[in-house]
C-alpha positions as CSV (number, residue, x, y, z in Angstrom):
1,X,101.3,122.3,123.3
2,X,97.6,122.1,123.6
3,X,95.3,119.9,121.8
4,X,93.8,121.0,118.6
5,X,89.4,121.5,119.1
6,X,87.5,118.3,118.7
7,X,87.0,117.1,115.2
8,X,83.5,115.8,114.7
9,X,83.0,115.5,111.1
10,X,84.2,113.6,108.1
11,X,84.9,114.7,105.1
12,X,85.2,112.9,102.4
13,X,88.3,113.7,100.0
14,X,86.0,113.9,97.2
15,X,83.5,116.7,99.2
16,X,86.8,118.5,100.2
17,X,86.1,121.3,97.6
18,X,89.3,122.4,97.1
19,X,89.6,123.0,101.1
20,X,93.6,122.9,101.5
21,X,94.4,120.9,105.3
22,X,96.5,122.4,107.4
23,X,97.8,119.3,109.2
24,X,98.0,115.7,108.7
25,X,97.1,112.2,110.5
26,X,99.4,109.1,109.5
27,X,96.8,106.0,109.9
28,X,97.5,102.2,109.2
29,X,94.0,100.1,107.9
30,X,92.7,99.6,111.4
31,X,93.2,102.8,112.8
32,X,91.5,104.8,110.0
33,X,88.4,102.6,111.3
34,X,87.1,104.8,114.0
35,X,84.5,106.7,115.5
36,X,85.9,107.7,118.8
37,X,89.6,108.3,119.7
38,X,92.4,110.8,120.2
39,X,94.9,110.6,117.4
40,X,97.9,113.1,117.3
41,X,99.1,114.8,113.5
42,X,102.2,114.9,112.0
43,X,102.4,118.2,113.8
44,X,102.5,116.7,117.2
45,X,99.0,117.9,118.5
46,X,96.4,116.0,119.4
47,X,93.0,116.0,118.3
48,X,90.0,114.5,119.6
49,X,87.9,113.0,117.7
50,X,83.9,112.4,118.6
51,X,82.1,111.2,115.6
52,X,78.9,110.5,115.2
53,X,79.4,106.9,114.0
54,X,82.0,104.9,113.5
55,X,83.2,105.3,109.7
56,X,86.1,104.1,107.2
57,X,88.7,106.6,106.5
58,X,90.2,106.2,103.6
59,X,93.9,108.6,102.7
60,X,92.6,112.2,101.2
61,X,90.1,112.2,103.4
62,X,89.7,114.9,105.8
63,X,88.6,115.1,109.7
64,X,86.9,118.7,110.4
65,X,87.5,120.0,113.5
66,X,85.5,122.4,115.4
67,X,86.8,125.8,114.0
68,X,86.9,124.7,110.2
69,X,90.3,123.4,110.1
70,X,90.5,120.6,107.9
71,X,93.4,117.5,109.1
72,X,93.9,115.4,105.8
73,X,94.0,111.4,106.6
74,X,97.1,109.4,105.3
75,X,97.4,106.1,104.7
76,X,100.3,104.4,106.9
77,X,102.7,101.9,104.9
78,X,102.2,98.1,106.6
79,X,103.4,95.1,106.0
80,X,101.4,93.7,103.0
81,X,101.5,90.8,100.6
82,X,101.8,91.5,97.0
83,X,100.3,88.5,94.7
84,X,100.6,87.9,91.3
85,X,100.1,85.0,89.0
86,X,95.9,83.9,87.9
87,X,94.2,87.0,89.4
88,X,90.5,85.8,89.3
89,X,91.1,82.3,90.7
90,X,93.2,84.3,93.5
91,X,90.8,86.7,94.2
92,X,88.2,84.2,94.8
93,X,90.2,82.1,96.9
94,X,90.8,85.3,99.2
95,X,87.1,86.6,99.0
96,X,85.8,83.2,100.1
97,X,88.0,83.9,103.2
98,X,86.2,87.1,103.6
99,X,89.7,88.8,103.8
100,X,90.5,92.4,102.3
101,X,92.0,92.4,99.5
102,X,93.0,96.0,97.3
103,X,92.5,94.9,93.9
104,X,94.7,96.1,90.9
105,X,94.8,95.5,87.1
106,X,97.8,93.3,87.8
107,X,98.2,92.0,91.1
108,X,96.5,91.7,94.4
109,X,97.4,93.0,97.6
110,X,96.1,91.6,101.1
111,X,97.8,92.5,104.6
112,X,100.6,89.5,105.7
113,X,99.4,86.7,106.8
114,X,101.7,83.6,107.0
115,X,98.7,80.9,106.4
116,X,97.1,82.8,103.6
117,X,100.4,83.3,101.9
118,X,100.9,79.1,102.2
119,X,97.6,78.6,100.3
120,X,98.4,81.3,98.1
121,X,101.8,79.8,97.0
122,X,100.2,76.5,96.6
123,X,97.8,77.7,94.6
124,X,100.3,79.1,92.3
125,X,100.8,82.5,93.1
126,X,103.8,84.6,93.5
127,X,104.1,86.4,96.6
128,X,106.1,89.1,97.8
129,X,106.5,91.1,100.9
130,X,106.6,95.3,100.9
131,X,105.3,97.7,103.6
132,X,103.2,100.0,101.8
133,X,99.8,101.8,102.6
134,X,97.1,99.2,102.2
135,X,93.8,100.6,100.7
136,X,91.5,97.7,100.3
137,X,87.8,97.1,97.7
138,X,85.4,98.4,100.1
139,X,82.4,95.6,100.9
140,X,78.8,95.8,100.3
141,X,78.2,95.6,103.5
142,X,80.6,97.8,105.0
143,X,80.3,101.2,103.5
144,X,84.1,101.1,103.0
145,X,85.3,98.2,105.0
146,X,84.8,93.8,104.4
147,X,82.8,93.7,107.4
148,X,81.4,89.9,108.2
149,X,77.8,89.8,108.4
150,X,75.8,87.2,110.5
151,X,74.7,83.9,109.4
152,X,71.6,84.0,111.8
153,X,71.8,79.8,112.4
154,X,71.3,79.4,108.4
155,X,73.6,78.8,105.5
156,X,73.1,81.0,102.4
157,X,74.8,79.1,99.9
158,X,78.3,79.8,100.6
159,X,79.3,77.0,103.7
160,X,79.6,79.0,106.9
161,X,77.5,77.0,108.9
162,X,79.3,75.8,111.9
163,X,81.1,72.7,111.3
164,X,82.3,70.5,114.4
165,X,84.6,66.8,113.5
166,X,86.3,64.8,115.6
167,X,89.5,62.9,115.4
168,X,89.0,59.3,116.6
169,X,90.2,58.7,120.2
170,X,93.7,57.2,118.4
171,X,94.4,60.9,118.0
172,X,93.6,61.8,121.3
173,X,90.0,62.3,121.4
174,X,90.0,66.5,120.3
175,X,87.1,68.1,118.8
176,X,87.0,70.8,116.9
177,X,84.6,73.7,116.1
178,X,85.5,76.1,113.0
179,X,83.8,78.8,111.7
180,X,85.4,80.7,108.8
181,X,88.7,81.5,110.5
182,X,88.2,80.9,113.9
183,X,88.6,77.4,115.7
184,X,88.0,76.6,119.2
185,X,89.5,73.3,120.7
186,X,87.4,71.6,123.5
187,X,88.2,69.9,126.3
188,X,90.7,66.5,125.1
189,X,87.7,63.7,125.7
190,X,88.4,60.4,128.1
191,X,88.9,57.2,125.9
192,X,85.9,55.0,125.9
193,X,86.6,52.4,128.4
């Protein structure tokens, strides 16, 4: 079968005017991040899509293509963590983190992650595993998405500025940088002598 014409716009769900699709796209939370790529519908064509910026597609929405034809967005199911328990001390604990997080009047849902369930069980929640379609808050920032935004050298009053410790040379000399999640190990140092 032959591919579908280009789609180069979005449109949003709410814009959709009553516009009925006449095909679909099944997208997990990354994927329905995009600007530039060639997806293929439930209908088995593809479709080439050539936005003109990169934008966050949320399930409803629509990608037009170049005739008129309207191919609705759907959110994929994903593994997810469903968290209960003291929702505002939660959320906080997961915003500091800068993670996603879909927020509902009773309970939270973030994608799986083994380390972030740990701190939230210890913290007291109750967490449970489902796939379902994840559908963050959108950020600030990110028109739609918890994008990280640069620090520029300078802490703002919430602790992101590098921060580099060392083990003593009894625990074999490592040093390590962190900087909100990410941690890079240097080189294991020579004992002083």
């Amino acid at each position: 079968m032959p591919d579908l014409p280009p789609a180069q716009r979005h449109v949003p769900n709410a814009a959709r005017a009553g516009r009925v699709p006449f095909d679909s796209v099944v997208l997990g939370y990354d994927e329905r991040f995009l600007r530039r790529r060639r997806l293929v519908t439930a209908g088995g064509k593809g479709v080439m899509v050539d936005l003109p910026e990169t934008v966050s597609l949320e399930a409803g929405d629509c990608l037009e293509l170049l005739d008129g034809r309207l191919v609705e967005v759907q959110a994929a199911a994903e593994p997810v963590l469903v968290v209960t328990g003291d929702l505002p001390r939660l959320a906080w604990h997961i915003g500091n983190r800068h993670t996603p997080c879909e927020i509902g009047a009773e309970r939270l849902v973030i994608r799986e992650d083994h380390v972030l369930k740990a701190m939230l069980v210890q913290l007291g929640a109750q967490v449970t595993h489902e796939m379902a379609p994840f559908r963050p808050e959108g950020g600030a920032y990110g028109h739609g998405r918890t994008l990280g935004h640069s620090h520029g050298g300078h802490d703002h009053g919430h602790g992101h500025v590098p921060h580099v410790f060392s083990l003593g040379h009894g625990a074999g000399g490592v040093h390590v940088a962190t900087h909100a999640f990410r941690r890079t190990e240097d080189e294991v140092e020579a004992p002083d002598e």
